[in-house]
KEVEX-539479 format. One line per 8 residues: their letters; for each residue z, x, y of C-alpha. Coordinates in pm, 1 decimal. Example, Ala and Ser with C-alpha at 12.3 -4.5 7.8 and 13.67 -1.06 7.14 Angstrom:
residues 2
AS> 780.0 1230.0 -450.0 | 714.0 1367.0 -106.0
end
This chain:
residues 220
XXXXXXXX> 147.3 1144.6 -170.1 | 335.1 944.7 75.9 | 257.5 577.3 -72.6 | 380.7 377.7 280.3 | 68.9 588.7 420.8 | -107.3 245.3 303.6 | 68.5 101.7 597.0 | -45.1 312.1 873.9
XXXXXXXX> -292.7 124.4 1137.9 | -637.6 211.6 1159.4 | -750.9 409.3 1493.8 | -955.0 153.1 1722.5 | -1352.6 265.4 1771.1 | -1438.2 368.0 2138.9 | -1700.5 290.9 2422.7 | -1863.1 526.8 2590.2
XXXXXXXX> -1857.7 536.1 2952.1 | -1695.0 700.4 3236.0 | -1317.7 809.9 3282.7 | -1328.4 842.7 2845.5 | -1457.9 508.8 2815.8 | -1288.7 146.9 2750.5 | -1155.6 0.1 2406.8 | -1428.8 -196.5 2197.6
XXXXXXXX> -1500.8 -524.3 2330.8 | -1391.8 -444.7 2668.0 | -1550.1 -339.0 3042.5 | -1777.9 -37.9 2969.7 | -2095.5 110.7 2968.3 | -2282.3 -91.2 2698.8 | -2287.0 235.2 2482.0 | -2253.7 179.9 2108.7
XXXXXXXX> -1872.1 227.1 2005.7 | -1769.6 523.5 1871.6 | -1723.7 550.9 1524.6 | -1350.9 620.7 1373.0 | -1301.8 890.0 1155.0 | -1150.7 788.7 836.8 | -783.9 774.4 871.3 | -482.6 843.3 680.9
XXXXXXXX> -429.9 469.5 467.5 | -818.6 464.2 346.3 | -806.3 844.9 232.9 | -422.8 766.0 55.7 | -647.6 490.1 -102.9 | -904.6 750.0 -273.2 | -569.6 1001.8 -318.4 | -423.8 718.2 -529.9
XXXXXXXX> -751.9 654.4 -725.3 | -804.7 998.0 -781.0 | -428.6 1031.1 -906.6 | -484.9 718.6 -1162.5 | -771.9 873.7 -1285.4 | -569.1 1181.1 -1422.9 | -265.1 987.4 -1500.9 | -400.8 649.5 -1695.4
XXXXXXXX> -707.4 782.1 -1864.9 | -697.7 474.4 -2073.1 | -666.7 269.0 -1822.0 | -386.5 118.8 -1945.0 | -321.3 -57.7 -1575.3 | -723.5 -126.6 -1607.4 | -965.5 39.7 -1337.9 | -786.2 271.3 -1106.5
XXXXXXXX> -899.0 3.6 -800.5 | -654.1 -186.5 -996.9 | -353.8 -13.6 -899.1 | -455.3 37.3 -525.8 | -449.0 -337.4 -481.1 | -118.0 -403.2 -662.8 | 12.5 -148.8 -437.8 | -146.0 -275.2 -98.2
XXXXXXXX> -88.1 -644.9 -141.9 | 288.8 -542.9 -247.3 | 294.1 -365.6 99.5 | 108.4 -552.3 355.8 | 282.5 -844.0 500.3 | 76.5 -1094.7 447.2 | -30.9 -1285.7 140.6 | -365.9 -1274.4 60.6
XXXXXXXX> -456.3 -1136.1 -273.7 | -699.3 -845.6 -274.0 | -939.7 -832.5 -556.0 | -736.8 -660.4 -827.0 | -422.4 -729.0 -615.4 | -100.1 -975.6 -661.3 | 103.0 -1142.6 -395.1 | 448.5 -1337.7 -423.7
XXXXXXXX> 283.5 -1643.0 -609.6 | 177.9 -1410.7 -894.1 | 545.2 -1250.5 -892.0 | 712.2 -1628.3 -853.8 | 544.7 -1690.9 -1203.5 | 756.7 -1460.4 -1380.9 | 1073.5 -1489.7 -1517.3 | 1297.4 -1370.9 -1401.1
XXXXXXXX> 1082.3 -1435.7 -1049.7 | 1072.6 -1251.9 -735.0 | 858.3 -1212.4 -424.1 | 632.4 -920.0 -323.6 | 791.6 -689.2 -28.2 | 587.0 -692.6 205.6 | 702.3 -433.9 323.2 | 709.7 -59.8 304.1
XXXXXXXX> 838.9 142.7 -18.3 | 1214.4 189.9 47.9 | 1192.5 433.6 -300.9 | 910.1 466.2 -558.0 | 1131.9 300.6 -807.6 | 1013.7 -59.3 -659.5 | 702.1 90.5 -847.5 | 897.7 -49.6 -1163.6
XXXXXXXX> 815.9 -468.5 -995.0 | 469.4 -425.4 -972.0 | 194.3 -612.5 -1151.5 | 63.8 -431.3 -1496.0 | 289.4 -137.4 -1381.5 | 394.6 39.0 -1726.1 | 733.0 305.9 -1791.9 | 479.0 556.4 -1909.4
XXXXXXXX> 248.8 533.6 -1623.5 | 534.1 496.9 -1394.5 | 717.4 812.0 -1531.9 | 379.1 986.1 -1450.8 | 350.0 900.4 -1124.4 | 732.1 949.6 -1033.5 | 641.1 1315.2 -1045.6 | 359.0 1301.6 -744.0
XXXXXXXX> 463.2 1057.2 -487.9 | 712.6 930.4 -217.2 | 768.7 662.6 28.0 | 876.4 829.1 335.6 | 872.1 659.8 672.7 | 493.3 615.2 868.6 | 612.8 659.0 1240.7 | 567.8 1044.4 1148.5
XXXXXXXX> 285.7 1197.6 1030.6 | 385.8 1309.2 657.9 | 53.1 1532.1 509.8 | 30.5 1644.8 215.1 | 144.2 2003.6 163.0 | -74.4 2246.4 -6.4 | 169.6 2446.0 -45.0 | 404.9 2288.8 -281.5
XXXXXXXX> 146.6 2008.2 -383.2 | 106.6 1973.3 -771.5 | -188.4 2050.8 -956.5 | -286.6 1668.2 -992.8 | -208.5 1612.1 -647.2 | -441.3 1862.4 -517.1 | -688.8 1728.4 -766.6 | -647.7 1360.9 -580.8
XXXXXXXX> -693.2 1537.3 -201.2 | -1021.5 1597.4 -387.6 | -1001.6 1977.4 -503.6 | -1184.8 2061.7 -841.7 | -958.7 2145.9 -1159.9 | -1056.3 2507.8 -1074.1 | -1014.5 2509.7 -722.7 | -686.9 2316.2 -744.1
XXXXXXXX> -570.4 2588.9 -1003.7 | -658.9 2923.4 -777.9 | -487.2 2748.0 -511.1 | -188.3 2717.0 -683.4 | -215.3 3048.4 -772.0 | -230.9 3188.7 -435.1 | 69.8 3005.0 -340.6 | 251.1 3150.6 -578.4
XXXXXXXX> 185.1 3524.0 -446.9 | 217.7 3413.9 -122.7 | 274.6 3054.9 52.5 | -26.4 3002.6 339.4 | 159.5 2974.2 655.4 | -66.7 2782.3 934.9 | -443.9 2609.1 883.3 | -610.2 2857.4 1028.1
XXXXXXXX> -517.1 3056.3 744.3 | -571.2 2829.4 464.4 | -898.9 2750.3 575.2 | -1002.8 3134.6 609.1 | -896.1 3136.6 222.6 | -1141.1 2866.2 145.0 | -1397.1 3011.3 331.9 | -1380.8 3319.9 162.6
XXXXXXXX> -1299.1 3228.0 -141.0 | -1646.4 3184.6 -362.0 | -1379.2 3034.9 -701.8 | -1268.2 2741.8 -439.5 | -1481.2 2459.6 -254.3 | -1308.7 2263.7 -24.2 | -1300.8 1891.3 -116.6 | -1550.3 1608.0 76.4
XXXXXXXX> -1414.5 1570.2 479.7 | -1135.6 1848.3 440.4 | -1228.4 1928.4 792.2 | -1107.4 1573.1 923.4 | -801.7 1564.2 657.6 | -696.4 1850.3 872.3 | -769.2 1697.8 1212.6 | -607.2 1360.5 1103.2
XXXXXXXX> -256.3 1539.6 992.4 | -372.1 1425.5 643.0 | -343.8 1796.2 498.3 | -104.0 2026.4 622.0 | 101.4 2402.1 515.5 | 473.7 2298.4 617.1 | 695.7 1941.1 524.2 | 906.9 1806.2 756.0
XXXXXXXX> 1096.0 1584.4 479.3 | 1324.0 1739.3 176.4 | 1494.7 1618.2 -107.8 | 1818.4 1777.4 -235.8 | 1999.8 1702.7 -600.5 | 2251.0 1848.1 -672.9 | 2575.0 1806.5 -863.3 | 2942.8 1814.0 -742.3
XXXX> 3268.3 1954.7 -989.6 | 3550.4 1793.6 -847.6 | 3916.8 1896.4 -1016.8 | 3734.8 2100.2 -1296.4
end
C-alpha cells in the first residue's frame, strides 16, 4: 500500500449539460452535479484501517482511525489536527522536538516519528507498505500483494488465501482476466466497489516500481 496515496487530490463532481458539462459551481445546465466515485486517498484510508486491524489487534496505537490521522496530519501540509491526529505542536512537545512533514513519505522509516507509533507495530507494517511518488498511478498488485494486504483491499481470509494460491500456479496477466477468475470462482467474492478500484487504477496485475537488495563482494 502506497502510503503518499493519502496525498492524491480528490476528482471534482460534474454538471450536467451540453458539450460534457461545466465544473461545479460554474455556467451549466442547473443539473445536480455528478457524484465522484471514491478515489484513491479515501479507499488507502479504509486499506490502512483494514491493515491495523490485522496488525494491532490490541490496539496498542488505540482504534485503527487512530493511526489514519497520525498518518494524514503528518502528510498534509497544513496544521490542523484531525480527530485522532497530531500536528507539529504535538511533535514540538517532545524532547528531543521536531515538526510534522508535511509532506509526502520520502521512506516508511519516518513511520518511526509518528505519534503512539510502536517498533513492534512498525516492524509489522514495514512488511506491507511504501511511499512511492503520487504523480503516477501506483495500484496495488494482486499479484504479488500479501495475504494481509489483500485482506485490507477488502478480500475475505478465504478469498485472499485462494488468490494467493492461484498466483502461485500462475500470475493473472491483465483485468480482464482476473476478474473472469472472480467471476467464476464460487471459493472467492470480490471485495465492496472492486469494480471502481479497477476503474480508478486502485487495483491492478503489473507494478511499475521495484526494489532491488542486494549485496556486493569487493576484493574477496
Amino acid at each position: 500500500i502506497n502510503l503518499n496515496s493519502l496525498a492524491r487530490p480528490k476528482p471534482r463532481a460534474h454538471q450536467g449539460g451540453a458539450g460534457g458539462g461545466a465544473p461545479q459551481g460554474g455556467a451549466g445546465s442547473g443539473a445536480p452535479p455528478t457524484p465522484t466515485k471514491p478515489y484513491v486517498a479515501e479507499i488507502t484510508k479504509k486499506q490502512l484501517k483494514n491493515l491495523m486491524i490485522q496488525l494491532d489487534p490490541d490496539q496498542d496505537m488505540g482504534p485503527p482511525e487512530n493511526f489514519v490521522d497520525i498518518l494524514s496530519d503528518w502528510i498534509d501540509k497544513d496544521q490542523d489536527t484531525s480527530d485522532f491526529g497530531a500536528e507539529s505542536d504535538y511533535y514540538q512537545s517532545l524532547e528531543p522536538a521536531y515538526f510534522s512533514a508535511d509532506s509526502v513519505l520520502v521512506s516508511p522509516t519516518e513511520l518511526r516519528l509518528l505519534k503512539d507509533m510502536k517498533k513492534k507495530i512498525y516492524d509489522k507494517l514495514l512488511k506491507h507498505l511504501t511511499t512511492l511518488p503520487i504523480k503516477t498511478e501506483t495500484p496495488i498488485n494482486v499479484n504479488t500483494a500479501s495475504l494481509e494486504v489483500l485482506k485490507a483491499v477488502g478480500f475475505d481470509p478465504a478469498s485472499a488465501e485462494a488468490i494467493r494460491k492461484e498466483v502461485e500456479k500462475r500470475p493473472f496477466r491483465n483485468h480482464n482476466e482476473f476478474k473472469e477468475y472472480l467471476d467464476n470462482n464460487a471459493d472467492v467474492t470480490k471485495p465492496e466497489n472492486f469494480d471502481e478500484k479497477l476503474e480508478i487504477k486502485n487495483l491492478s496485475v503489473n507494478s511499475n516500481f521495484f526494489l532491488l537488495q542486494g549485496n556486493v563482494k569487493i576484493n574477496n
